[in-house]
Structure formats: C-alpha cells, structure tokens
C-alpha positions in Angstrom: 95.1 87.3 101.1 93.6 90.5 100.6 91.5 92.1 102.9 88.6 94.7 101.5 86.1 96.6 103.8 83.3 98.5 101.5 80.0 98.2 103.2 81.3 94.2 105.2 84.5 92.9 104.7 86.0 90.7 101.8 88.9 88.9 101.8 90.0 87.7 98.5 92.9 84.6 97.8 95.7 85.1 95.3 98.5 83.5 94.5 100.6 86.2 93.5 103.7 87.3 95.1 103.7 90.2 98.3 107.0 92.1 96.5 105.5 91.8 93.1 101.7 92.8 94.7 103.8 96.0 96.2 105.1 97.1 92.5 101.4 97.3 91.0 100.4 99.6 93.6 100.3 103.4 94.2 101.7 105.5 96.9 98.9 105.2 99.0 100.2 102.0 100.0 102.6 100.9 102.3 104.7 97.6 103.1 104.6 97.7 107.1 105.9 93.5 107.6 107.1 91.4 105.3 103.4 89.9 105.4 101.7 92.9 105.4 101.0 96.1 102.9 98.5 98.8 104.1 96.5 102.2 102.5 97.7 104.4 104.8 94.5 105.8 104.2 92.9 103.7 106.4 95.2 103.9 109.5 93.5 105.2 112.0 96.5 105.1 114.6 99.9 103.6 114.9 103.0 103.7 117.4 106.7 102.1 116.9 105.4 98.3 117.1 102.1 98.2 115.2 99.5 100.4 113.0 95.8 100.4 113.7 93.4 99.9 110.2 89.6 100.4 111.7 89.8 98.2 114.8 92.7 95.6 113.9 96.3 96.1 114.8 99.3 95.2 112.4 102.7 94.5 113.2 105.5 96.9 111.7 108.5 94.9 110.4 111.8 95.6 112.3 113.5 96.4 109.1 109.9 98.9 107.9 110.6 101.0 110.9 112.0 103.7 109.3 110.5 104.1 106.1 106.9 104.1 107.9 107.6 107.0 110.2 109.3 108.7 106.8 105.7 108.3 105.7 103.1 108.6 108.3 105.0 111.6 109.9 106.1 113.9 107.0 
C-alpha cells in the first residue's frame, strides 16, 4: 500500500514488489522495515526503535538500524 498525504490522505493498492518499489525511487527515500519505505522528508522525529511521519510512528527494521542513523544523522 502506499500512503499519500496532500491536502487528506490517500492510500493507493499495488501489487508490485517493496525491493523492486525501492529501485524506482530517489534518495529522498528510505527503507526503515522490511514493510516500510519512508521520505525522510516527512519525518518529523525518530529514535533507535521507530521514526515519526506527521503523527504516526514506524517501526525501524533490526537489520535498517544502521543505515537510517547513516542517513538521518549525517
């Protein structure tokens, strides 16, 4: 599912993929879970277990751990 938030939020159903999803995108975005992928653009906070997009919390993937606070901290 993908999630949208422009003026009320959309959530769109494909049948596609997440690791093939992830190649089409830009480095904006960012696979947190191996259910999730995120614009860090959005986040608003995050700490070792989860980030924060607007007022919902993700899970970070054990194994995303590193790479995220790569990202979000450099």
């Amino acid at each position: 599912m993908i999630h949208l938030k422009r003026n009320s939020y959309k959530t769109h159903l494909v049948k596609f993929g997440i690791s093939s999803f992830e190649e089409l995108l830009d480095d904006r975005f960012l696979r947190i879970h191996r259910s999730y992928i995120v614009n860090t653009d959005k986040i608003t906070a995050y700490t070792k277990q989860d980030v924060e997009v607007f007022d919902i919390e993700i899970p970070i993937g054990e194994r995303y751990k590193f790479k995220i606070e790569a990202k979000l901290q450099g």
